[in-house]
C-alpha atoms as one frame of an Amber mdcrd trajectory, in Angstrom:
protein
  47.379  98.289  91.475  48.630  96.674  87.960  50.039  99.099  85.031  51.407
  99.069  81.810  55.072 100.110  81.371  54.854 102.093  77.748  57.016 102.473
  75.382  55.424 104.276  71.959  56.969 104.166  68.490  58.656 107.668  69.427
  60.366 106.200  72.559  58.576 107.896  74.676  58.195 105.943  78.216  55.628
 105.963  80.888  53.464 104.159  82.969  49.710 104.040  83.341  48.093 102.652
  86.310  44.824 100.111  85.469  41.852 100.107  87.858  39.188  97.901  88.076
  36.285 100.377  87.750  37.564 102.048  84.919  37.951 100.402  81.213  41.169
 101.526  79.872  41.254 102.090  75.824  44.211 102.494  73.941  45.377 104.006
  70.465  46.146 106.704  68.410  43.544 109.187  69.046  43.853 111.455  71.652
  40.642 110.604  73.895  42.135 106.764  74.553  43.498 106.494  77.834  46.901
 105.536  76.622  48.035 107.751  73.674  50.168 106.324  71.102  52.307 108.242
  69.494  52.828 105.252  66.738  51.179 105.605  62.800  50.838 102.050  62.696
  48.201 101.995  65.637  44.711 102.313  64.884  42.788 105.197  66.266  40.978
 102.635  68.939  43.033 100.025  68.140  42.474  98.075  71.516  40.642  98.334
  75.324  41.134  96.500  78.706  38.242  95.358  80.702  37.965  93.860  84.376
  36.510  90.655  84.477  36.108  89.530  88.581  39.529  91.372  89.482  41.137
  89.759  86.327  42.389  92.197  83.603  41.379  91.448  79.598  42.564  92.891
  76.626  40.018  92.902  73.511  41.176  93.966  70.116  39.309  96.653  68.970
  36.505  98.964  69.882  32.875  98.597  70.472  30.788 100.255  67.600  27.054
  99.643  68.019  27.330  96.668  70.226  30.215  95.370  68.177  33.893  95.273
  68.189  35.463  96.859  65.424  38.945  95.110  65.175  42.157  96.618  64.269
  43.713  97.323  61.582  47.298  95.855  62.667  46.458  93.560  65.614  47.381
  92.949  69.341  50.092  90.468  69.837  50.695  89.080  72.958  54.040  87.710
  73.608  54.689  87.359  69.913  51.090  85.998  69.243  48.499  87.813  67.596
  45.448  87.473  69.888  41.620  89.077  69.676  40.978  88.456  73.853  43.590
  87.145  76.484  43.420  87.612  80.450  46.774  89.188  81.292  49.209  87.722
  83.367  51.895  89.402  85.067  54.788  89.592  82.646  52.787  89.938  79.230
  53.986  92.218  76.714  51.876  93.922  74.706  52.805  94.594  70.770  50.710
  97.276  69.083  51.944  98.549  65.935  55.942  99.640  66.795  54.887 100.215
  70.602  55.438  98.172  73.691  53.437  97.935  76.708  54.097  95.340  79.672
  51.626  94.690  81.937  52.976  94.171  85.442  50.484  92.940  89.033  52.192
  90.882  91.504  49.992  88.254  92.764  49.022  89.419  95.996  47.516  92.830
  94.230  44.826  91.418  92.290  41.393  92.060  93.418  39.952  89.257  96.029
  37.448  86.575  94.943  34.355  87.861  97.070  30.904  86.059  96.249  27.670
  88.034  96.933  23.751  87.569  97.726  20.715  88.882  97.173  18.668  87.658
 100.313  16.342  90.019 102.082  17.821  92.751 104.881  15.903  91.468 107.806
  16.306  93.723 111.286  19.034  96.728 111.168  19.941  97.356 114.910  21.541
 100.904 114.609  22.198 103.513 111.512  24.578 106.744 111.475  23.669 109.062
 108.470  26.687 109.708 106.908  26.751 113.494 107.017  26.260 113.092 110.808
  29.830 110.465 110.803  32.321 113.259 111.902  30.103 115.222 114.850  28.856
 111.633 116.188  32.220 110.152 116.444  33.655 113.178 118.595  30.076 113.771
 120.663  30.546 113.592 124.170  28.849 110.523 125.748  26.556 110.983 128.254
  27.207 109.470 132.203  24.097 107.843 133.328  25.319 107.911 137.051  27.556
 109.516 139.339  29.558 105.983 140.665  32.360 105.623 138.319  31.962 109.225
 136.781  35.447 109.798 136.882  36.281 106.374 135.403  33.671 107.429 132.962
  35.083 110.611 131.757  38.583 109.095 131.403  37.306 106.416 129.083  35.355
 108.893 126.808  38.255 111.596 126.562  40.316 108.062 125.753  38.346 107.417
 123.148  38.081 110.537 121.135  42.163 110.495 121.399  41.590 107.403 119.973
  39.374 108.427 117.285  41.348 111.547 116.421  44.618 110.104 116.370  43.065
 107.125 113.401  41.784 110.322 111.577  45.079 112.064 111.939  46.799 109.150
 110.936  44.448 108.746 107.803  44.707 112.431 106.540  48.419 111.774 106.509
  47.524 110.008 103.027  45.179 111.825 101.524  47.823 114.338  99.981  50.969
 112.020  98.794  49.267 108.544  98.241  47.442 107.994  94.564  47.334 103.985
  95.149  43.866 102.890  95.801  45.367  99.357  97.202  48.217 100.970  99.398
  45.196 103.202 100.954  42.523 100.686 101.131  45.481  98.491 102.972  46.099
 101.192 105.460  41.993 101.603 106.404  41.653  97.542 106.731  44.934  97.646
 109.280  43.309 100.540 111.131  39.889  98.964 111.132  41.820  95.651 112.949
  43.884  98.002 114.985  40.713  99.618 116.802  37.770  97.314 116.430  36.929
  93.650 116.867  36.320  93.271 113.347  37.302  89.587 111.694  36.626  90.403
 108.175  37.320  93.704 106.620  36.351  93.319 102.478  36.724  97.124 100.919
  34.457  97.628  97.699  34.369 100.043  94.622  31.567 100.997  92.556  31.463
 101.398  88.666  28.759 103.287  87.482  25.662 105.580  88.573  24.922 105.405
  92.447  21.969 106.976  92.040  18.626 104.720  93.550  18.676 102.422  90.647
  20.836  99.089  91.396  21.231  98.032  87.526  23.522 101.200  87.279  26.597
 100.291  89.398  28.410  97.399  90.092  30.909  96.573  93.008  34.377  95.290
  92.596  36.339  93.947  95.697  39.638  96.028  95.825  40.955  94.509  99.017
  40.219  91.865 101.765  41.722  90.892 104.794  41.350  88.596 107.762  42.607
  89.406 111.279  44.341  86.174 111.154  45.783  83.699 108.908  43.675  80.764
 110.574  40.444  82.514 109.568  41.113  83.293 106.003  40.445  79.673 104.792
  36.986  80.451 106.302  36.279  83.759 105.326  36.524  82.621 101.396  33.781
  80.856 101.503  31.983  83.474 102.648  29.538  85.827 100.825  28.734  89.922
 101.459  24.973  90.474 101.509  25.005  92.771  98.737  21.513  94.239  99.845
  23.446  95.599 102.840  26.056  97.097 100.327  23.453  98.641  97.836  21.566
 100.402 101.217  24.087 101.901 102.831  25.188 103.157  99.773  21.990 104.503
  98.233  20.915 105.830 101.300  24.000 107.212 102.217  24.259 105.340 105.879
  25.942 103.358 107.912  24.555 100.314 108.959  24.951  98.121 112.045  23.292
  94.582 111.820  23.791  92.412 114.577  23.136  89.271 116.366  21.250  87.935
 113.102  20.943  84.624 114.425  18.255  85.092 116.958  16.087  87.269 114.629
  13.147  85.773 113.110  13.334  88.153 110.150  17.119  87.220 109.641  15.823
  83.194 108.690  17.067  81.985 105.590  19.540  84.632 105.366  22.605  82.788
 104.424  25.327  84.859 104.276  24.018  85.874 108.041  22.543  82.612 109.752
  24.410  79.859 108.017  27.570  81.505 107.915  27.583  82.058 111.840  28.127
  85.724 110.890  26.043  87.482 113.869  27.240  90.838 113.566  28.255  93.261
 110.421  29.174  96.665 109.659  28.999  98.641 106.269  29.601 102.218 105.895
  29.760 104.203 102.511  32.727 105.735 100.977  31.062 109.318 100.193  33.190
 112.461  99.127  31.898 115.458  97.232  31.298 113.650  94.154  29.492 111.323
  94.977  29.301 107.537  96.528  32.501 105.643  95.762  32.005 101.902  97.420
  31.642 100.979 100.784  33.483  99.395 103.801  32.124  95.885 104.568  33.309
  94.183 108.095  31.838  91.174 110.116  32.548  89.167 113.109  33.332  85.584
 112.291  32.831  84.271 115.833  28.524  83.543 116.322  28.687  84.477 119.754
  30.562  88.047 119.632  29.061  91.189 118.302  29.981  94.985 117.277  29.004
  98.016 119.651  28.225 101.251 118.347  31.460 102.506 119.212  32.758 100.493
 116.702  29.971 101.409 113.945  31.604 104.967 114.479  34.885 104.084 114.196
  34.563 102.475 110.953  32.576 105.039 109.237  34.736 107.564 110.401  37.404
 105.594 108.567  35.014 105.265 105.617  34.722 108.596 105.717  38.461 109.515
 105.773  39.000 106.613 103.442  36.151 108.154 100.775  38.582 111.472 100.503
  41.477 109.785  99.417  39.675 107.514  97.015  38.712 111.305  95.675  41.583
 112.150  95.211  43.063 108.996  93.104  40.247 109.308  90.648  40.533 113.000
  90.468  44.343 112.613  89.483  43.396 109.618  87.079  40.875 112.306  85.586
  43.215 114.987  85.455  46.077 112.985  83.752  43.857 111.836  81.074  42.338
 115.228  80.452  45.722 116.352  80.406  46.468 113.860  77.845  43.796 114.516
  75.692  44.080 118.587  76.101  47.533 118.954  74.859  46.344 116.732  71.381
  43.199 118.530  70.912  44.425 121.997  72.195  47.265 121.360  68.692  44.275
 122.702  66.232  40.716 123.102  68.808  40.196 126.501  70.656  40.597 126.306
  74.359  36.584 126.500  75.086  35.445 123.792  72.594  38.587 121.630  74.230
  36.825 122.433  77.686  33.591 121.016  76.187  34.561 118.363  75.070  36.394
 116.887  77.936  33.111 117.814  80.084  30.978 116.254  77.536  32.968 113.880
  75.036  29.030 112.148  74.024  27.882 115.866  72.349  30.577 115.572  70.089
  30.067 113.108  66.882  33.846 112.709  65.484  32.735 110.061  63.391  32.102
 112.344  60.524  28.744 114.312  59.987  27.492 116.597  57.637  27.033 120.362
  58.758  27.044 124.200  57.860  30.461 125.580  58.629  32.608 128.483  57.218
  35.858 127.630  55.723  39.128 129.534  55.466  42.197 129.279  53.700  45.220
 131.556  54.307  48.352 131.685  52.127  51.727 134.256  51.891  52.593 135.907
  48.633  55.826 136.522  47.871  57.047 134.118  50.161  59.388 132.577  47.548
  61.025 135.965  47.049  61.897 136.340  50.951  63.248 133.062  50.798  65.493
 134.033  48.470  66.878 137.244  50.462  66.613 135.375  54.146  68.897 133.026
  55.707  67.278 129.304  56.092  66.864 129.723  59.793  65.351 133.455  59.521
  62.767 131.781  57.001  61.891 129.534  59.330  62.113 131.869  62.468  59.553
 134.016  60.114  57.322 130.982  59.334  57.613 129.951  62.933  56.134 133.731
  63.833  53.318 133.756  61.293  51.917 130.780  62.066  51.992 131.420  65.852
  50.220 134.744  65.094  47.191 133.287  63.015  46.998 130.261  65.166  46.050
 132.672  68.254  43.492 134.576  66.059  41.734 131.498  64.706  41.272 130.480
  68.612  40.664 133.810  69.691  37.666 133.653  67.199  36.073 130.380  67.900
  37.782 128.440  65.030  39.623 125.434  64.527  43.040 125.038  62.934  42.736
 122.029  60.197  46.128 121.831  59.066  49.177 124.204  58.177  49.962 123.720
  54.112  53.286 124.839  53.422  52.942 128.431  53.892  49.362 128.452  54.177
  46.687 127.314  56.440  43.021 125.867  56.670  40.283 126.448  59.710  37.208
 125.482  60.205  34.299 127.982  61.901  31.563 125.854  63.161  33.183 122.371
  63.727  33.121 120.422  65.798  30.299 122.692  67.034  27.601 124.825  64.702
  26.640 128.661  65.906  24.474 131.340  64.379  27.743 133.340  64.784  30.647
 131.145  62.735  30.532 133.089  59.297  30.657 136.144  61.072  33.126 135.095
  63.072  35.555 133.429  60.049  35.293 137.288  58.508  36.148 139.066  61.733
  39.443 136.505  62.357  40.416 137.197  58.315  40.512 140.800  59.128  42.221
 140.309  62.529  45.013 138.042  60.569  45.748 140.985  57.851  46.194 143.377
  60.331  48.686 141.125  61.883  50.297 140.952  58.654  51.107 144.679  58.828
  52.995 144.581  62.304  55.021 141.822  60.722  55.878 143.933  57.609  56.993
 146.537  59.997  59.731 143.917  61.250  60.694 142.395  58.232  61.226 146.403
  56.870  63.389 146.979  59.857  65.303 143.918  58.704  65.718 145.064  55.136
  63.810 141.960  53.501  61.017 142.076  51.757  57.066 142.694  52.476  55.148
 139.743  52.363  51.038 139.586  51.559  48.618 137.174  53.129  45.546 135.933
  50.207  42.597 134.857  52.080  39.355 133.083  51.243  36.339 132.212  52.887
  33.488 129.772  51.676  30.094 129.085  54.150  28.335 125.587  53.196  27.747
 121.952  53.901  30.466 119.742  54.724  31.541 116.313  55.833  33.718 117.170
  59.164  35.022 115.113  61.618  38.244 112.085  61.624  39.061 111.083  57.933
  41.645 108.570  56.529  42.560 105.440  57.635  43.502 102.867  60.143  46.867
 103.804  59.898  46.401 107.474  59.788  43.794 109.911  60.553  42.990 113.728
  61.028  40.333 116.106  62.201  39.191 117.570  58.959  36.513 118.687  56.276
  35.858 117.604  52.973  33.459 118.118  50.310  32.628 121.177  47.682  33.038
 123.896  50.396  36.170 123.473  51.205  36.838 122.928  47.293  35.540 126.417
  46.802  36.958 128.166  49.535  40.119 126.835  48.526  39.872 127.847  44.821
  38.809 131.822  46.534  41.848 132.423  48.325  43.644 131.239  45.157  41.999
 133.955  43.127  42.914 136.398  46.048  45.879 138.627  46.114  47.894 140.173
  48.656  46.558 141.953  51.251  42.792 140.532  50.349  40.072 138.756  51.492
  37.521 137.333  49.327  34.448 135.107  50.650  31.451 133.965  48.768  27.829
 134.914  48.445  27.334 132.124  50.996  28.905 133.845  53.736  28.038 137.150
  52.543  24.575 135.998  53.320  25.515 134.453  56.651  27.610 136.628  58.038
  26.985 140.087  59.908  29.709 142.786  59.959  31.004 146.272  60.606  33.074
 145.970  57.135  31.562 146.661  53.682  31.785 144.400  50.848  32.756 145.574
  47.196  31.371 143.087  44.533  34.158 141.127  42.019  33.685 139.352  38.982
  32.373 135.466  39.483  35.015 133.262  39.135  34.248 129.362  37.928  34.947
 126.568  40.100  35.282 123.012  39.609  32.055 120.871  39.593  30.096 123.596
  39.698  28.022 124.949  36.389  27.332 128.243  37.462  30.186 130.891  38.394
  30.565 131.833  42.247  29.907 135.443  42.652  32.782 137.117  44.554  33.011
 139.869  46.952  36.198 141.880  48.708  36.099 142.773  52.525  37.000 146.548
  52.952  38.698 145.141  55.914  40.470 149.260  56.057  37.408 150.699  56.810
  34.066 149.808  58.799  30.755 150.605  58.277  28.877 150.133  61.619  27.261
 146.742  62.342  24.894 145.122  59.740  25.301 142.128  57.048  27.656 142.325
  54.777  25.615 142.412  51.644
């Protein structure tokens, strides 16, 4: 199929394949499907759509039915454009990146027309669960002259049959191109049937009974013969043969249409001279992905039921290897977006959001969540005593260490500040159990801090402290900054105050407010300090100290 060739601001290289079921978005943030690594691309700074087999670049994103532009552009070829249909060739400027878009002529998706007419008479239907036992089922011998004859041609037949399916399978595991594999089913599909017209289709969307919620693209067409092509353009697919098969999950053979009253006026069918067509479904485990749609040109010559099997059982073949290219898509994208989320998210909250990305509202919204902030005293003392490369070996180490705990606790990593760190319980998602949770992870970290003491003693440099504080309030969370740069975050007067906490907090401490006092529930008692005064607030913040030495047995901590 087409791709980009990419080349990001870093100079990082790769390719990405486009499809035509799938809308490919591109930009900064990590749930695009292309990823750049490039400050001077907007977070969605751009999309590409399929138009009739014809890839389209937009600038921008749709917000509410609108496209939100970017903040840089899209040039194309040097031009800065808002829309363009891509040609083979184009390059693609978006901020300091590159990306080429490359489809030789003969990939891009077939012109196919469609109609709506009525069904009319359906000769013969396989279910497609029944596809694999029907095409091997012995046929019966009505009669004993010619029973040997008879035998021979039905043991002929499933060597036939077994050796397509054989020769299928061989795909399935080494071939991720839908038009190589779609290619190989239309040559088998000439190879043991009489068909004129093979047209292979792939649905975008829902196939789930209603027929506004998927569409069909043509992915590959082919004609037995180059003297029948000129004709088979002007032909159309009855797309209510398409929509059946596919919703009802069969295989349908309809065949000398001509002579059938019900067939009149059908004109893909009657006018067309088209007196005989197959379409089987392209159903794996996930669902339907498109169908198989063949016909016999010539009025007077029809399909048999032998050859309704055949093709399904190609469908069928052909549906599991189709699987398998969108499952690797999927995977590469989650892949993408798990190693830039799993940087500050906890491994379960990455998991949810890749199974649900809708529940999550990065926009920025306003909710409860604890904060924490963690900083090292006496840092600038071991940096005096400690080789450069041991300071950062030791930074390195720390980090690593509270990172783990944050996840292990259900919180988020905002941002590393110098020596100190940020995290966020309860974003991007709220539980009855984040305060409790931020307290239990504090503790956690200054026990960690102990085992590292016991190195740095054994290295004959100095002890370091960890100050930590913990505020529970409202807060804007979600992406903030600009065009040009962004980052998951929280602002507003709890993060204000847990900041100014852990800067009232010495060594070896952990102080959190009455807030998530009140919230939180914990096996460690809490000794009351004197209010300290924070900025833009009138009244003081009353302060307590986590025992974090000694436990009490569950309960809240007040």
């Amino acid at each position: 199929m087409a791709q980009l060739k990419i080349i990001d601001a870093s100079g990082r290289e790769w390719e990405y394949p486009l499809t035509p079921q799938t809308v490919c978005t591109i930009g900064r943030a990590p749930d695009n499907c292309v990823v750049l690594d490039d400050p001077r691309a907007s977070r969605h700074h751009a999309h590409i759509r399929t138009d009739d087999g014809n890839f389209t670049i937009v600038d921008g994103h749709a917000v509410g039915g609108q496209i939100r532009r970017s903040a840089n552009k899209v040039y194309i070829n040097g031009e800065p454009r808002f829309e363009h249909q891509l040609m083979n060739g184009d390059r693609i400027t978006i901020g300091a990146s590159t990306l080429r878009f490359e489809q030789r002529a003969e990939e891009r998706a077939p012109d196919v027309r469609y109609d709506d007419k009525p069904l009319g008479h359906t000769q013969l239907l396989i279910s497609a669960n029944d596809v694999m036992s029907t095409v091997l089922r012995p046929k019966s011998v009505p009669s004993l002259s010619g029973v040997e004859n008879k035998e021979m041609e039905a043991l002929r037949r499933k060597a036939e049959i077994l050796g397509v399916l054989y020769e299928m399978s061989k795909m399935l595991a080494s071939v991720f191109d839908l038009k190589a594999i779609f290619s190989k089913a239309t040559d088998i599909i000439f190879r043991v049937t009489p068909a004129d017209r093979v047209v292979a289709l792939l649905a975008e969307g829902k196939v789930n009974g209603a027929e506004e919620d998927f569409n069909l693209f043509p992915i590959a067409t082919k004609t037995r013969d180059a003297n029948l092509e000129a004709h088979a353009k002007k032909l159309t697919i009855g797309r209510t043969i398409t929509r059946k098969v596919m919703k009802d999950r069969v295989a349908l053979l309809s065949q000398d249409a001509a002579s059938e009253a019900q067939f009149a006026g059908v004109e893909s069918i009657v006018s067309q001279g088209v007196r005989s067509t197959i379409c089987a479904p392209l159903i794996a485990e996930s669902g339907v992905h498109g169908a198989i749609y063949a016909d016999r040109l010539d009025p007077f010559a029809a399909f048999t039921p032998d050859d309704l099997e055949l093709i399904s059982a190609v469908a069928a073949q052909t549906a599991v290897a189709v699987e398998n290219v969108r499952a690797h898509e999927r995977l590469a994208r989650e892949e993408v977006a798990r190693a830039n989320y799993g940087r500050f998210l906890p491994e379960y909250v990455v998991k949810q959001m890749l199974e649900n990305p809708e529940s999550f509202k990065l926009g920025g919204v306003n909710q409860k969540i604890t904060v924490l902030f963690a900083d090292i005293r006496g840092f600038t003392r071991l940096s005096e005593h400690a080789p450069p490369e041991r300071v950062v070996q030791l930074l390195n180490k720390y980090f690593s260490a509270m990172t783990d705990i944050i996840f292990a606790h259900g919180g988020t990593l905002d941002k590393y500040i110098g020596d100190g760190l940020m995290a966020l319980f309860g974003a991007p998602t709220v539980t009855p159990e984040d305060a409790t949770n931020a307290v239990n992870a504090a503790v956690a970290m200054q026990r960690r801090i102990l085992n590292i003491n016991e190195e740095l003693r054994e290295e004959g440099l100095p002890e370091i402290g960890v100050g930590i504080g913990l505020h529970t309030g409202e807060a804007t969370v979600g992406y903030i900054g600009s065009e040009r740069r962004s980052e998951y975050t929280a602002i507003g007067d709890t993060v204000n105050t847990a900041s100014r906490l852990e800067s009232n907090s010495k060594g070896g401490q952990i102080l959190v407010s009455e807030g998530t006092a009140q919230a939180a529930r914990s096996r460690y008692k809490l000794e009351p300090r004197e209010p300290i005064y924070v900025k833009n607030r009138v009244q003081p913040v009353p302060l307590f100290e986590v025992d974090w030495r000694h436990s009490s047995g569950s309960g809240p901590l007040t």
